[in-house]
C-alpha positions, -999 to +999 in steps of 0.1 A: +184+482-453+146+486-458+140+447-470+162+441-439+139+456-415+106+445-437+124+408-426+125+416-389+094+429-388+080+397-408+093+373-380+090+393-350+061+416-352+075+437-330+047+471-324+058+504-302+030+501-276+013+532-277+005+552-241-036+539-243-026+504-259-043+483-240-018+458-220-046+430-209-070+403-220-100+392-212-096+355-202-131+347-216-128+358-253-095+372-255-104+406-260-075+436-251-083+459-218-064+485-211-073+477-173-086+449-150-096+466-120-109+499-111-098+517-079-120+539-062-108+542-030-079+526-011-098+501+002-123+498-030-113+483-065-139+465-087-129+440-112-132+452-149-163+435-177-151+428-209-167+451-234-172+419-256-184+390-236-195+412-209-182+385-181-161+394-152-118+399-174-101+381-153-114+370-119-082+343-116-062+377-099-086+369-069-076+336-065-047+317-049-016+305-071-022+271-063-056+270-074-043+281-110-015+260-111-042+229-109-060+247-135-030+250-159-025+211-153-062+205-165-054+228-195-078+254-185-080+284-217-086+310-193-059+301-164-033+304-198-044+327-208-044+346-172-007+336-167+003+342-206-012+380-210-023+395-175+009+384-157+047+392-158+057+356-164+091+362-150+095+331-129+085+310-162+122+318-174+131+299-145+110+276-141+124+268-180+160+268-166+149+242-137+133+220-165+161+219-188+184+208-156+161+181-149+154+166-190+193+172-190+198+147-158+172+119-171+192+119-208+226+117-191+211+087-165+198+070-197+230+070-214+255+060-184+233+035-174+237+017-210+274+031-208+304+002-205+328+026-189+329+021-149+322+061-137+334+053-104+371+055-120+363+084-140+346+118-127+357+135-155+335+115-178+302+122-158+308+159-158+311+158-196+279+143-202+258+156-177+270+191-198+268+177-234+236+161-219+225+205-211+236+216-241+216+186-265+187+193-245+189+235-249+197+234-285+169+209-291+144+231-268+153+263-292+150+248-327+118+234-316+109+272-306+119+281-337+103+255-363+071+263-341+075+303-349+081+297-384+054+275-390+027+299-370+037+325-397+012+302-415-009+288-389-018+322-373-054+336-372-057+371-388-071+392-359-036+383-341-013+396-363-006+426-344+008+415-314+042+403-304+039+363-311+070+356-308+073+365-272+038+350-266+045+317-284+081+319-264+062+323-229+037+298-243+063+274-251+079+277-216+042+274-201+038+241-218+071+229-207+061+224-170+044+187-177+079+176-183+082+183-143+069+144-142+098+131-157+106+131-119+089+101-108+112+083-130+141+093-119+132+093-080+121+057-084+143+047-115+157+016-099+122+005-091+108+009-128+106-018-155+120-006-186+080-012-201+067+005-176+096+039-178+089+038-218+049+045-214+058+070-184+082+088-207+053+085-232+030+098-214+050+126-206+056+139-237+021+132-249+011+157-226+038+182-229+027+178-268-015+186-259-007+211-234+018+232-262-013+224-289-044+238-262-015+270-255-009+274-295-042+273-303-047+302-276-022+319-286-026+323-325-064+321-322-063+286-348-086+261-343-074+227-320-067+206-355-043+235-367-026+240-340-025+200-334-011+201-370+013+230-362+031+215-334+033+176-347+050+189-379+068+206-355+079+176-336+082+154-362+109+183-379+127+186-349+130+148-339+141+144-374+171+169-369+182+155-333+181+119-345+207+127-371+230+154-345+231+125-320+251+128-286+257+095-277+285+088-296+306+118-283+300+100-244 
């Protein structure tokens, strides 16, 4: 039972927060606060100084959400590290849920376009693979998750050991998992686009899905850029690996 629990504690890193744990970062150096403004009156708060860097912790809780979005799209440490540690990330879960809809809806368009059947005479077939489609897409999203976890068990920087990583890497992962939002102009405009042209979109797309999980990895575990670039190309090479032998297509 003790091995057993030695295990979970291995993968998970699970730690009772204490009462004065602190709860924030700093999004300069990464450095815990137990606070990140002081209030001194209703009408008076003062943003906190890192004890380390001695810069302002997070001055992105000032700011509107739009200007943070555009600095998560130009990979900006500090907005990540702003929505990853000093926020709830509750609507990320979502916003995964929304992403997996749409990847799900550009694989099933791919593979009834190439499809001999005529779906006009059969519904029943389109409902089946838009949910096989779902469910290919899920499964592949979590053993990703999880060939990333078990390869940061190797890849992670001492000083961040203590802290739950697999939730971090989890929020991370669905952080990163926004760029795939531009699969859209392809299928808006699929009728439009050469198949040249939608291969180096789709390329695109996951290039920068791939840079944006390596700049959020490398946040997250503290490991330099070429680890974490390391990390997560072994990552995807495993993973592509896998799918390319558990297949879909042949079950549409």
């Amino acid at each position: 039972m003790e091995k057993i629990q030695q295990m979970k504690y291995i993968f998970f890193k699970t730690k009772q927060q204490e009462p004065d744990e602190p709860k924030y970062r700093c999004i300069n150096c990464s450095h815990p606060l137990k606070e990140l403004y002081k209030t001194y009156s209703p009408t008076i708060q003062k943003l906190v100084e890192c004890d380390k860097c001695n810069k302002i912790a997070d001055n992105l809780i000032e700011f509107d959400n739009l200007y943070i979005i555009i600095n998560l799209i130009l990979l900006s440490t500090e907005a990540q590290r702003h929505v990853l540690y000093n926020t709830t990330c509750k609507n990320l879960y979502k916003i995964l849920m929304i992403i997996i809809m749409l990847e799900s809806y550009f694989i099933w368009n791919e593979v009834t376009e190439k499809s001999e059947i005529n779906l006009n005479n059969d519904p029943l077939f389109m409902e089946k693979g838009f949910y096989l489609s779902t469910l290919q897409i899920a499964s592949s999203n979590l053993t990703f998750f999880i060939i990333i976890r078990i390869i940061s068990c190797w890849a992670e920087d001492k000083m961040y050991r203590t802290k739950n990583l697999t939730l971090d890497l989890l929020r991370g992962f669905m952080l990163a998992s926004i760029a795939k939002f531009f699969f859209l102009p392809i299928i808006i405009w699929s009728d439009n686009i050469s198949g040249l042209n939608r291969s180096t979109h789709l390329t695109l797309v996951i290039g920068y899905f791939l840079i944006s999980l390596i700049y959020i990895h490398s946040t997250i575990t503290g490991c330099t850029r070429k680890i974490s670039a390391s990390a997560i190309l072994l990552s995807f090479i495993i993973n592509k690996y896998i799918w390319l032998h558990l297949n879909f297509k042949n079950i549409f």
